[in-house]
N, C-alpha and C positions, 0 to 999 in steps of 0.2 A: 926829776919828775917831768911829765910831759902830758898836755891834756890834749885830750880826744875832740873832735868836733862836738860833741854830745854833754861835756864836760866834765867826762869822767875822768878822775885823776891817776895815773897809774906808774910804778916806777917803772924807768925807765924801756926797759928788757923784758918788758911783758903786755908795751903797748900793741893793740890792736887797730888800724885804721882801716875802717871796712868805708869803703867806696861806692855810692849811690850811681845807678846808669845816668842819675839829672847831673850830677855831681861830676861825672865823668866826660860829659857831654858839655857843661859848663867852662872845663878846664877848657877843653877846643873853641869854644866862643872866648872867651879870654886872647887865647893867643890868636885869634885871628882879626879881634881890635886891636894889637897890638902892635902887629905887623903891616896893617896898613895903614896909609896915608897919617904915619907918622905915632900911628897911636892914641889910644885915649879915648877917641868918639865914642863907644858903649853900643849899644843895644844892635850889634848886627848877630842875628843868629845861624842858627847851624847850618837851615838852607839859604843863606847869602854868600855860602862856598862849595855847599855841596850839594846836586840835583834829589831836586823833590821828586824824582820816578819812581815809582816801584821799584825793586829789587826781585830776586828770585825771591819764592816761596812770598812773595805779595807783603816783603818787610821791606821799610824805609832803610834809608843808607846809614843811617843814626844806629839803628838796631843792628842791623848786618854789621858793622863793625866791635859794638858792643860786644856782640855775642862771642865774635872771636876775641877778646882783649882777655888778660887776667885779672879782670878788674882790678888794675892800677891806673895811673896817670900814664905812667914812663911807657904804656902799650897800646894805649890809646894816641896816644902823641906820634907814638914811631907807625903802628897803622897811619896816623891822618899825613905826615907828613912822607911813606913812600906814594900813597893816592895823589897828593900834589904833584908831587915827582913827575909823575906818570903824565898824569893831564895837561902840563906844563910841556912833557915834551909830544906830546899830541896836540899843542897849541888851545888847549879847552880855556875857559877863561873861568866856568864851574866844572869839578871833577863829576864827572860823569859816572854811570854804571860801568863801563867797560876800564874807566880808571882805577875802580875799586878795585873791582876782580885781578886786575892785574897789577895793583898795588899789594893785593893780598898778597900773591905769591911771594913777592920782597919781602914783604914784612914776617909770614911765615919761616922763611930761612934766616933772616933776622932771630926771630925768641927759639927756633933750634938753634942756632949757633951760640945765645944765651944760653941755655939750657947746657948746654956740652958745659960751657966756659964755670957754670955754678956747682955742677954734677961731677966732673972729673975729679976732684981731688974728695967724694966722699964716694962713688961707687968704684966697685974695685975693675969693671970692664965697660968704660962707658961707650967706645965702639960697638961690644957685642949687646949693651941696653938698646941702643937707637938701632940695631940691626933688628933687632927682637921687636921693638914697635912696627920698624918699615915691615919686617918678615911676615905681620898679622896681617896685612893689606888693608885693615877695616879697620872704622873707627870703634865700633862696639865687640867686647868680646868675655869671654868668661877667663875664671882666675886658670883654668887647666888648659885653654889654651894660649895664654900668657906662660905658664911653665911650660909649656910642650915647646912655645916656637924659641924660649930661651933657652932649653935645652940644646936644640937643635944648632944654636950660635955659638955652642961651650961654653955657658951660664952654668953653674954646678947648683942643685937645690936652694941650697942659703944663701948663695949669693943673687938669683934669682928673686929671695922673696927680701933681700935688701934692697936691690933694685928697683922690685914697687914699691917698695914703702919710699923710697926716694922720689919716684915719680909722683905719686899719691901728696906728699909734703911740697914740691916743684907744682901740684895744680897743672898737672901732665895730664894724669889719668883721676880719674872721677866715679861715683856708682852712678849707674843709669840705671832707670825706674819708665818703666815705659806707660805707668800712666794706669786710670780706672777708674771707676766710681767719679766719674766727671772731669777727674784730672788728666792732664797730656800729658805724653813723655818730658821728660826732665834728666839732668843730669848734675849732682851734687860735686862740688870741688872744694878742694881744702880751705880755699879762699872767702868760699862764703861757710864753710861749716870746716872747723879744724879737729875733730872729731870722726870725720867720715872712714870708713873703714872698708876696705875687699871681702867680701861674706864667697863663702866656699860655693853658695848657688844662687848668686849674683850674676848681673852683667856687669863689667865695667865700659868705660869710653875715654878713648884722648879727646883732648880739647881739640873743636873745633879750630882752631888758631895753627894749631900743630899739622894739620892734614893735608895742605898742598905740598909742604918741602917732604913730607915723610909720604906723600902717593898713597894715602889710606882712601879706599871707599868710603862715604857718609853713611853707612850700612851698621 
């Protein structure tokens, strides 16, 4: 058995750990008391390593990372630590805006070459899947032309719509909901709802996280 932050108790093989942005953002304050000056001291947070500017679209750097992670630890961590990389060797002493962004793209090629390494032994053509993402250029797009561009890679019908449900379960692709009645665009992934499904006149979207190594428009 194994309990949940929450204290629900569940056998083993059916726990769910669903991960808060505070929670996730906490894990990086942790490891960055950690690693300094020996450890231990507590309360340095997020901006006493990472610059408090703005970001594009007028988000903090806390958020712009979030947004791209799969809500885990192990995504969050491997973003924070190519942005040190980066700023480290641009001699920054906090990782800056231009650290991020070019931390991103690491870390991007990072969780696709995860992806291949988790995918490849249950899709039957994981080349012509990630041709098939790169092929749609954009992040957002509908389920006919996801079959049209896996077609077009020699994806056969069924193996196509295996594909997405693979991607769909990987927290690849997502439904996107562009918003109304007071609400903003949004986009659902398996990780925070494992239920979510491809509706025939839908949009869907890849993750955020996924778009520089695979050259998709934020469109």
């Amino acid at each position: 058995m194994e309990r949940r932050p929450g204290g629900d108790v569940r056998a083993q093989d059916s726990v769910f750990l669903d991960w808060t942005d505070e929670e996730l953002a906490a894990i990086i304050e942790v490891r960055i008391d950690s690693s300094v000056d020996g450890g231990g001291a507590g309360g340095r947070s997020w901006n006493w390593i990472f610059t408090a500017d703005e970001m594009r679209q007028r988000t903090s750097s806390q958020r712009y990372i979030q947004k791209r992670c799969l809500g885990r630890p192990c995504d969050i961590i491997a973003f924070a630590i190519h942005a040190r990389d980066v700023a480290i060797g641009n001699g920054h002493d906090v990782i800056e805006n231009d650290d991020i962004y070019n931390g991103e793209r690491m870390y991007s090629r990072h969780i696709v070459d995860e992806l291949i390494d988790e995918l490849q032994n249950h899709v039957p053509d994981i080349d012509g899947a990630i041709g098939a993402l790169k092929g749609l250029g954009k992040r957002t797009f509908t389920l006919a032309e996801w079959e049209a561009e896996a077609g077009r890679r020699g994806l056969a019908a069924d193996v196509a719509a295996v594909t997405l449900e693979s991607l769909f379960e990987a927290s690849v692709v997502g439904v996107y909901s562009s918003g109304g009645q007071g609400g903003g665009p949004k986009t659902v992934y398996r990780y925070k709802d494992r239920f979510v499904q491809a509706r025939e006149s839908g949009q869907l979207q890849v993750h955020s996280g996924f778009t520089k190594e695979l050259n998709l428009k934020d469109a």
